[in-house]
C-alpha positions as CSV (number, residue, x, y, z in Angstrom):
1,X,11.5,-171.9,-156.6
2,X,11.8,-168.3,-156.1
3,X,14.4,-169.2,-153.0
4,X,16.1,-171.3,-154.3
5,X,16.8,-168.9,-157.5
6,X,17.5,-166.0,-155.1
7,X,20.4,-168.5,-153.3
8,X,21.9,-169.0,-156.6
9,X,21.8,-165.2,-157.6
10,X,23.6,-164.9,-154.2
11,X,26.2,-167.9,-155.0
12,X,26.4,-166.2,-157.9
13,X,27.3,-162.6,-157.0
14,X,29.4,-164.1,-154.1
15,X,30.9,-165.9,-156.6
16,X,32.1,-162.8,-158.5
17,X,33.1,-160.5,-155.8
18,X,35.4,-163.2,-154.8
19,X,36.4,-163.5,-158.2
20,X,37.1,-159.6,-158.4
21,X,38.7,-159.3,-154.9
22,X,41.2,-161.7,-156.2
23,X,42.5,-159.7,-159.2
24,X,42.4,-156.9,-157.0
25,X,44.7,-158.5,-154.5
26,X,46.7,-160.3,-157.9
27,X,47.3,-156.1,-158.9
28,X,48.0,-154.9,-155.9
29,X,50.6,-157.3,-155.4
30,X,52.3,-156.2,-159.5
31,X,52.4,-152.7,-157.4
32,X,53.9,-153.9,-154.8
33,X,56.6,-155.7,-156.7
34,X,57.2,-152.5,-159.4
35,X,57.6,-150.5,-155.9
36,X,60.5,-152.8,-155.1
37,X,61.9,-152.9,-158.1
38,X,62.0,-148.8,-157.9
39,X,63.2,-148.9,-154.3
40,X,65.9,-151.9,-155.6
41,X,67.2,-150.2,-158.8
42,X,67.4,-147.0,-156.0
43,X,69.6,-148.3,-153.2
44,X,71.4,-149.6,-156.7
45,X,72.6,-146.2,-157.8
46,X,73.5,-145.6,-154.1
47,X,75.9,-147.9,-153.6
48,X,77.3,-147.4,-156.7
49,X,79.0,-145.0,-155.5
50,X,80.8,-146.8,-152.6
51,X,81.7,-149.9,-155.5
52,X,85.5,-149.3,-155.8
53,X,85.5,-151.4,-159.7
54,X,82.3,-149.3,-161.0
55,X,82.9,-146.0,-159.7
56,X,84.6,-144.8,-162.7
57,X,81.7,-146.0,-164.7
58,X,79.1,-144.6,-162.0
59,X,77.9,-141.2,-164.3
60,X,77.0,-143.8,-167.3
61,X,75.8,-146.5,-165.1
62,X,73.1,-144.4,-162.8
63,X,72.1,-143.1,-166.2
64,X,70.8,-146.1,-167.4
65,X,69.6,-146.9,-163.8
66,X,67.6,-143.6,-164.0
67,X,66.5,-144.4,-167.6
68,X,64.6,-147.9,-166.0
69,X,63.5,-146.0,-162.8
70,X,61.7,-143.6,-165.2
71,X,60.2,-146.4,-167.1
72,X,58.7,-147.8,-164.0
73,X,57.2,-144.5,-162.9
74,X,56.3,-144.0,-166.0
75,X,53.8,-147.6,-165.7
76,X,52.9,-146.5,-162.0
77,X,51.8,-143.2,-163.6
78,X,49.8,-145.0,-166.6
79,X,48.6,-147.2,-164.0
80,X,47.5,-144.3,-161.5
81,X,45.4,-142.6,-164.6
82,X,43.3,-145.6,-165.1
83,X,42.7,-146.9,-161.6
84,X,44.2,-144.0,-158.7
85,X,42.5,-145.9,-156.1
86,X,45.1,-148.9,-156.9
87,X,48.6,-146.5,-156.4
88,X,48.8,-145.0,-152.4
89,X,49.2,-141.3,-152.4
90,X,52.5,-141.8,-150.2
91,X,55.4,-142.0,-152.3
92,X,57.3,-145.2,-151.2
93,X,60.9,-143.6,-152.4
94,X,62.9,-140.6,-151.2
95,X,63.9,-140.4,-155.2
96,X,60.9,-138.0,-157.3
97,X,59.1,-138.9,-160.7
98,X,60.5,-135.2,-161.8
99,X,64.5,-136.1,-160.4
100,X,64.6,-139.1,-162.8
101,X,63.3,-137.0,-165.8
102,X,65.5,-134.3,-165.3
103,X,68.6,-136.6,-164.7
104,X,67.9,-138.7,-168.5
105,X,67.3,-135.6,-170.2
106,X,70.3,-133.4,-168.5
107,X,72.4,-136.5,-169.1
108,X,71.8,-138.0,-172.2
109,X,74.3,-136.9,-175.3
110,X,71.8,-136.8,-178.1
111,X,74.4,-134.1,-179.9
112,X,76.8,-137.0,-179.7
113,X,74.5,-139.6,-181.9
114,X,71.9,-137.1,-184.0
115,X,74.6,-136.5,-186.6
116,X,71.8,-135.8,-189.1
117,X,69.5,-134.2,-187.1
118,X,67.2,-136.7,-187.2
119,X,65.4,-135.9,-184.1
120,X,65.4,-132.2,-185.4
121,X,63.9,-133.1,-188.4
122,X,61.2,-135.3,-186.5
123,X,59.8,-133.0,-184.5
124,X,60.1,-130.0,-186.3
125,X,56.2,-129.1,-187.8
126,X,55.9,-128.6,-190.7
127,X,52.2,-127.5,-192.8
128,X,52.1,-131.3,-193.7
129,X,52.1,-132.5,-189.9
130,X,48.1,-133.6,-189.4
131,X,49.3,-134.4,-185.4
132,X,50.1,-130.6,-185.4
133,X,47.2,-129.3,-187.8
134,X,44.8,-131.0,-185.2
135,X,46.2,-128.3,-182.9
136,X,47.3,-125.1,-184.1
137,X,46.7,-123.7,-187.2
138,X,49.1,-123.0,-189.6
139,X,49.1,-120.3,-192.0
């Protein structure tokens, strides 16, 4: 009896590492394929530039391209805080995390659409802000 319960506790756990090396292989493979997608949306902004119909528009395009490439780091960056072991140390691209942050923020004309300073108004603390007051203290 003892055995034969000691095979099924081995079934059993064999059972579950196969289980778990498969959802391993299932997210490495969602890396893989957001890598791409980075190293696609990439070579996209490249050859831009060579495009003879979409080279006027290239500034605006790329921005949007860098907007989507940031997004993606932005997951692989989410994804490297929970699990590091799951995202290589080597980065795949030529392109940095900070380039793409830099870029959107250099490039993107919030003068042009905050008529009411909005955002200014948003972010501004005020002695009524408890996301602030857990913080700093104001006087």
């Amino acid at each position: 009896m003892t055995k034969q319960l000691h095979k099924t506790d081995t079934q059993r756990i064999k059972l579950e590492i196969s289980l778990l090396m498969n959802t391993l292989n299932t997210t490495q493979l969602k890396i893989t394929q957001l890598n791409r997608l980075i190293f696609k949306l990439e070579q996209l902004m490249v050859d831009i530039k060579n495009d003879d119909l979409l080279h006027t528009y290239r500034r605006t395009i790329n921005l949007e391209i860098a907007s989507a490439i940031t997004e993606l780091l932005d997951t692989k960056a989410i994804i490297f805080a929970l699990y590091p072991n799951l995202i290589p140390q080597d980065p795949p691209s030529s392109f940095n995390h900070a380039f793409y942050k830099k870029y959107v923020q250099k490039n993107i004309p919030v003068k042009n659409w905050d008529n009411l300073n909005t955002l200014l108004t948003l972010y501004t603390p005020s002695k009524e802000d408890i996301q602030l007051s857990l913080f700093t203290k104001i006087d």
